[in-house]
C-alpha positions in Angstrom: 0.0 0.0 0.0 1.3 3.4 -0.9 2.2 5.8 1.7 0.0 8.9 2.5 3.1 11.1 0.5 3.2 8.3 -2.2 -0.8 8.9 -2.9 -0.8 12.9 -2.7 2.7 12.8 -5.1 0.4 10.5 -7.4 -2.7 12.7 -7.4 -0.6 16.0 -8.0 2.0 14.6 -10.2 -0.9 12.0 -12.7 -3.7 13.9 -12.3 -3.0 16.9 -12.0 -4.8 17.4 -8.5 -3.4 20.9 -6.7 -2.6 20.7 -3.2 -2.4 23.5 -0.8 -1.8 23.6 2.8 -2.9 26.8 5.4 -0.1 29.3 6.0 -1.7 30.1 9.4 -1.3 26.2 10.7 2.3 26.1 9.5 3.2 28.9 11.2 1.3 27.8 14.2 3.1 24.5 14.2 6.3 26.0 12.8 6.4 23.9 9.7 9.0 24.5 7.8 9.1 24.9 4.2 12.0 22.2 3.7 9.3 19.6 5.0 6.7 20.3 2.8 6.0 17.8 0.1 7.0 18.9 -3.7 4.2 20.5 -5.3 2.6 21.9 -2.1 1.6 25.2 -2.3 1.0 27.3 0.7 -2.4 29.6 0.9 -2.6 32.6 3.6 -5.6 31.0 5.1 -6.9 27.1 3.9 -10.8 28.6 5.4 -10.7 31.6 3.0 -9.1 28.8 0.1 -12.0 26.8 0.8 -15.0 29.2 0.7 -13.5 30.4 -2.7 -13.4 27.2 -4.3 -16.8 26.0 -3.1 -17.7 29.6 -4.7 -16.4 28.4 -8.2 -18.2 25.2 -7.9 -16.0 23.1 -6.6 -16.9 20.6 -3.7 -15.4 19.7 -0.6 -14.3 16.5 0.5 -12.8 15.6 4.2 -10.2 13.0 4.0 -8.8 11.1 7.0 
């Protein structure tokens, strides 16, 4: 089974699938940006991100 990294790598890198991650949570967890998978984009806030992708149509889908 493919790792969690594997999978997201996979999605962004086959089909095309963009993945963001909240600025506010790294900083709040210090994250730095040497840890952060390739392809990862950071997003001032991943709320705000949200609410204007559910405004263009898109839908959102918790994964655990």
């Amino acid at each position: 089974r493919m790792s969690l990294k594997e999978r997201l790598i996979s999605l962004h890198d086959v089909q095309g699938v963009g993945l963001e991650l909240c600025g506010i949570t790294t900083s709040q967890i210090k994250l730095a940006n040497d840890k952060l998978y390739e392809g990862v984009e950071i997003v001032p806030s991943g709320v705000v991100r949200i609410a204007e992708l559910q405004h263009q149509g898109y839908a959102y889908i918790k994964v655990e």
